[in-house]
Rosetta silent file (secondary structure, phi, psi, omega in degrees, C-alpha in Angstrom):
SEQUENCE: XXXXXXXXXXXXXXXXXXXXXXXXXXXXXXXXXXXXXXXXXXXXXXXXXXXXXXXXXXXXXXXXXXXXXXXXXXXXXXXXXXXXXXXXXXXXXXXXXXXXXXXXXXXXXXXXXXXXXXXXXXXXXXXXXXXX
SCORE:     score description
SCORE:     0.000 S_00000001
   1 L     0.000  131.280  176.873  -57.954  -54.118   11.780 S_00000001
   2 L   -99.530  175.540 -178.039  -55.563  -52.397    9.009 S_00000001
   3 L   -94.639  134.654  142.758  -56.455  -51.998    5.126 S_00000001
   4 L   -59.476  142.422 -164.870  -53.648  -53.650    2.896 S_00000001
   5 L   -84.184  141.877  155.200  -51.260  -50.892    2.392 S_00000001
   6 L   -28.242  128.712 -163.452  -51.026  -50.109   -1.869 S_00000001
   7 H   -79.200  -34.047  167.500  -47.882  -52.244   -3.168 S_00000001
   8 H   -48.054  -46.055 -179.136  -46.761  -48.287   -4.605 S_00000001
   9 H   -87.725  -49.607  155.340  -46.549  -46.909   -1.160 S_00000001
  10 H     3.416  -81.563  166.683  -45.593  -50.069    0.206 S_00000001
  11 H   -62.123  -17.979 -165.063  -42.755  -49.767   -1.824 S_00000001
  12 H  -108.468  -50.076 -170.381  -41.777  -46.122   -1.317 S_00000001
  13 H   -66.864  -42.592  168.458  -42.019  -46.363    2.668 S_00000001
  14 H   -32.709  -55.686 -156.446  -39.658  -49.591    2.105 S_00000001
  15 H  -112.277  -28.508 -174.200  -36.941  -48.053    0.146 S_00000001
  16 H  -135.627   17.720  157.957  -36.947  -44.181    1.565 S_00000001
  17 L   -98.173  130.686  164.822  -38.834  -43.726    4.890 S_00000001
  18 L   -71.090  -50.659 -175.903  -36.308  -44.884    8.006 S_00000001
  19 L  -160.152  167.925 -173.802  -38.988  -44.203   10.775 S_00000001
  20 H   -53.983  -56.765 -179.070  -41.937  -42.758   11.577 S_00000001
  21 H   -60.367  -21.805  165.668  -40.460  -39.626   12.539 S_00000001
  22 H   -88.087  -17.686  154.022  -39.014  -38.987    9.180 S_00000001
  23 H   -62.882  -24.240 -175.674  -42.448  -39.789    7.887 S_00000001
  24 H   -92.153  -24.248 -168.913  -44.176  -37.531   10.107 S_00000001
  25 L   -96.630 -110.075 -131.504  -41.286  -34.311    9.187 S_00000001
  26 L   -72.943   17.515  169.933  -41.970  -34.871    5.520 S_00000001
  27 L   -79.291  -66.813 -165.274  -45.546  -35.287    5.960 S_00000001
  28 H   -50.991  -42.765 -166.426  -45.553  -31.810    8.235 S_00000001
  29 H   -89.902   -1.736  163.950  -43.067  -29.844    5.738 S_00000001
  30 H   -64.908  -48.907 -172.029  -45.592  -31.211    2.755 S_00000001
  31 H   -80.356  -24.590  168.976  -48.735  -29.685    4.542 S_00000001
  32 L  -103.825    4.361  174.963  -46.866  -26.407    5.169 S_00000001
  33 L   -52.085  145.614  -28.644  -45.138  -25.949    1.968 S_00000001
  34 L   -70.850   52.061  163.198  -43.621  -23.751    0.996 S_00000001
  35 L   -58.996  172.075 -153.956  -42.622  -22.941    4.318 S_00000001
  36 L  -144.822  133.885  167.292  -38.770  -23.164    5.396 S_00000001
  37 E  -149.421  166.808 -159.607  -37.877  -25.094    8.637 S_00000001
  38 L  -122.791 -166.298 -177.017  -34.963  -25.584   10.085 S_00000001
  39 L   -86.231   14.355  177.667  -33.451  -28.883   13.024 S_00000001
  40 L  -113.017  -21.429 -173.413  -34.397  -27.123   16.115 S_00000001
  41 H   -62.146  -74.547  151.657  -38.078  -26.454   14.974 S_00000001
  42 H    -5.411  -38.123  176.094  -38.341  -29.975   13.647 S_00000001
  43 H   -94.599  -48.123  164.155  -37.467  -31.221   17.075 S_00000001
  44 H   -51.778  -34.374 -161.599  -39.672  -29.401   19.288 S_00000001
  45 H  -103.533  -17.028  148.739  -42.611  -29.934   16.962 S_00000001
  46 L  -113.019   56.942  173.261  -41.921  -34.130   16.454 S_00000001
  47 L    23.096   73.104  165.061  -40.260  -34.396   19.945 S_00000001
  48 L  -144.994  160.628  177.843  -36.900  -35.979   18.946 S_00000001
  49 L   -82.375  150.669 -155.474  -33.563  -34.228   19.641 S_00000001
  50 H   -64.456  -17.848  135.463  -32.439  -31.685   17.470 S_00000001
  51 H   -39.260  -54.373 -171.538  -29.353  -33.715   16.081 S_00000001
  52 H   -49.921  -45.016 -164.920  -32.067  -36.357   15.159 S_00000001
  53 H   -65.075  -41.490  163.009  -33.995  -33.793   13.632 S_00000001
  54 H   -38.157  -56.542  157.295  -30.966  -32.729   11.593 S_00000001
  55 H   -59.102  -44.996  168.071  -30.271  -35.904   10.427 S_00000001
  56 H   -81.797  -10.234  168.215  -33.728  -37.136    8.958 S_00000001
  57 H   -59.975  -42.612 -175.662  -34.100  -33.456    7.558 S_00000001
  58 H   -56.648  -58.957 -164.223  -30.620  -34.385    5.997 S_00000001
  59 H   -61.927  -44.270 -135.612  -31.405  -37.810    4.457 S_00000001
  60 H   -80.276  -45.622  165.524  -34.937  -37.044    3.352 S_00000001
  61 H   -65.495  -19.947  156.349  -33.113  -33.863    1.265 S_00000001
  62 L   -90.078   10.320  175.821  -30.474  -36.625   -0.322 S_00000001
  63 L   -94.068  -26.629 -148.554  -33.602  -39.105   -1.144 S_00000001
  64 L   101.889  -12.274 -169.676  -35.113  -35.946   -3.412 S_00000001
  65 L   -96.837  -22.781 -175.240  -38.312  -35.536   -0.940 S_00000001
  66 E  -118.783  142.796  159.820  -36.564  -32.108    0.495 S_00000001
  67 E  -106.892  177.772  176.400  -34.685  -29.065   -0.664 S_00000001
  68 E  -120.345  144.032  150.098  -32.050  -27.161    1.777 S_00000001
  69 E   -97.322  113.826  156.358  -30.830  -23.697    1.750 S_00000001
  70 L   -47.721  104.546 -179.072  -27.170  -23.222    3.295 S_00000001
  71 L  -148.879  174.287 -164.388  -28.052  -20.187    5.598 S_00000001
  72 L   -51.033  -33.448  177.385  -26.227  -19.462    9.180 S_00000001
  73 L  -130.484  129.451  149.978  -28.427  -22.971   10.295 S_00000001
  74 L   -21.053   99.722  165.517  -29.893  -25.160    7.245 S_00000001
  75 E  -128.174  159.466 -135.343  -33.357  -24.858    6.482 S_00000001
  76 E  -130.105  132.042  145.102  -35.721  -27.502    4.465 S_00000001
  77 E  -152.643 -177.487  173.698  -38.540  -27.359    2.873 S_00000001
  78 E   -34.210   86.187 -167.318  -41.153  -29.550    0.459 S_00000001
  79 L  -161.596   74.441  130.949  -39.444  -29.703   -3.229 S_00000001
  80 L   -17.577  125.597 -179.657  -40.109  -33.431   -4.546 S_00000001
  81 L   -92.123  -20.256 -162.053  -36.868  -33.326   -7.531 S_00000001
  82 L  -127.761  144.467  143.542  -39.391  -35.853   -9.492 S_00000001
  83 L   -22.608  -67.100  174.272  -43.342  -35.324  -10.053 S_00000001
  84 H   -39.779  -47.706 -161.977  -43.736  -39.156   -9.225 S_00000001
  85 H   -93.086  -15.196  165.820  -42.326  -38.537   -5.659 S_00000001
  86 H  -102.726    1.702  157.888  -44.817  -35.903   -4.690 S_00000001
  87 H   -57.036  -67.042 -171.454  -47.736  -37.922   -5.896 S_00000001
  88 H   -56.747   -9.983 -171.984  -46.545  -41.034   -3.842 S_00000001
  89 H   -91.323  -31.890 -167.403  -46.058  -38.562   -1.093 S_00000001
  90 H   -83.642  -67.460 -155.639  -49.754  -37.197   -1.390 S_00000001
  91 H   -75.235  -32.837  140.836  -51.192  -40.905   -1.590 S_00000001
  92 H   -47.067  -20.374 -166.709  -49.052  -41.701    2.143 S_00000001
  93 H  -112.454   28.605 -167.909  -50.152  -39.369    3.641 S_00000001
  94 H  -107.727  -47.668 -171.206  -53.851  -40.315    2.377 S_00000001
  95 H   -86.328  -57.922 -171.404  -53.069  -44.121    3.563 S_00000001
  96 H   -65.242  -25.648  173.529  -51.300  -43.046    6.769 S_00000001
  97 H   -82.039  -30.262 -177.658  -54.231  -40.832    7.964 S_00000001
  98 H   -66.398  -55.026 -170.082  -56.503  -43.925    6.878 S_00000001
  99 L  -124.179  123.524 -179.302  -54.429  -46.957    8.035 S_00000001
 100 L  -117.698  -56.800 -179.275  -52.042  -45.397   10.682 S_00000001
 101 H   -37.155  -79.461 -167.808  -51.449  -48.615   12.646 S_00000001
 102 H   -33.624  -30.719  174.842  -50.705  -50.521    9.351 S_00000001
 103 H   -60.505  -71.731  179.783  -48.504  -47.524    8.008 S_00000001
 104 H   -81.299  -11.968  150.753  -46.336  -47.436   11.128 S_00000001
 105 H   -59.649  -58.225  171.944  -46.123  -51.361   11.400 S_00000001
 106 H   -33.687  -33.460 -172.870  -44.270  -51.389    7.818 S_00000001
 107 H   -87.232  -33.160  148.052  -42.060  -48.950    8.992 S_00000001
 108 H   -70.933   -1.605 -172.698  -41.225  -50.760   11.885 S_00000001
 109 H   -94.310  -33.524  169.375  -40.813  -53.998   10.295 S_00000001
 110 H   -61.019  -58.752  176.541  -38.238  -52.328    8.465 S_00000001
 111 H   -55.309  -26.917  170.060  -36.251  -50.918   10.995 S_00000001
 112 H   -96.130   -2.899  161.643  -36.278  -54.317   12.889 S_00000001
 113 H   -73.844  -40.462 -159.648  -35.423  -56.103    9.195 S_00000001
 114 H  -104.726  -10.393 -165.439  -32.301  -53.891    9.338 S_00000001
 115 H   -87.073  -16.895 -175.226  -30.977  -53.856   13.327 S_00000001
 116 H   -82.375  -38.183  176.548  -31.581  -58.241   12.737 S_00000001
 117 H   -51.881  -19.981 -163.336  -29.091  -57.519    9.226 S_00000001
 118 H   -71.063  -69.457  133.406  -27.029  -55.655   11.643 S_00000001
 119 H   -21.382  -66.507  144.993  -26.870  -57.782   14.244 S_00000001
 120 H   -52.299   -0.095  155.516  -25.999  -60.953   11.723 S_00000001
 121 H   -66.339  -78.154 -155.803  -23.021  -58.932   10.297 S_00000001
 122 H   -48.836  -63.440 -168.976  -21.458  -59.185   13.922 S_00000001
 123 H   -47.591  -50.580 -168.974  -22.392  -62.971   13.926 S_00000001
 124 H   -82.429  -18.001  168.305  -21.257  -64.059   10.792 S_00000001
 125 H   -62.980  -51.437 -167.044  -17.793  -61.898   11.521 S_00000001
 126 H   -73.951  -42.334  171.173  -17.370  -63.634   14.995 S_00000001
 127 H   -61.999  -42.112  178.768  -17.750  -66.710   13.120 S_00000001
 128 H   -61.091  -29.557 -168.701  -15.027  -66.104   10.630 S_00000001
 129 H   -79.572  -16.943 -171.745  -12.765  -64.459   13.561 S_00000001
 130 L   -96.517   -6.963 -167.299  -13.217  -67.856   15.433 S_00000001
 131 L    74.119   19.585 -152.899  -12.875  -69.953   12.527 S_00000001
 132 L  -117.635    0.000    0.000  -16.081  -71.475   12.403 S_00000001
């Protein structure tokens, strides 16, 4: 059984988490702050390949949840630009250790809300190319 998730985190996994694994790298570079990590550590320590790791290190630093240093490879670490965004970040990872099913269903609901939007681009194109 899950807990309703808080309509504040709700909303903040909604509009700026993609997937669990970028929830789980700005969980992990929260809890080690200020530590500095770069895309191949990030991939060995949430198993995803180190492009992946590159990329949610990337977004998560253009949301405001990361900062980067330009150094021979990029490294990341915990630097909320607003107050607000490391509170809601403290209170996920309070509700994700609580309700972890419930946590990771939202985030999946999302990610299958945008591959059906995706998916229905191509349809509604194929209709237009067909005349229909």
């Amino acid at each position: 059984m899950t807990d309703k998730i808080p309509a504040d985190i709700s909303r903040f996994l909604l509009t700026s988490i993609d997937s669990v694994p970028h929830l789980e790298t700005l969980l992990l570079l929260r809890r080690t702050a200020p530590e500095r990590w770069g895309a191949r550590a990030i991939a060995a320590r949430i198993y995803v390949p180190e492009r992946a790791a590159a990329d949610i290190l990337h977004r998560l630093c253009e949301a405001g949840l990361l900062a980067c240093a330009d150094a021979d490879e990029p490294c990341y670490w915990f630097s909320p630009s607003l107050p607000d965004l490391a509170a809601i970040v403290g209170r996920t990872e309070g509700e994700y250790s609580r309700n972890l099913f419930g946590v990771t269903a939202l985030i999946h609901s999302r990610s299958e809300r945008s591959a059906l939007d995706f998916a229905d681009a191509f349809k509604f194109r194929k209709k237009e190319r067909d005349g229909g």
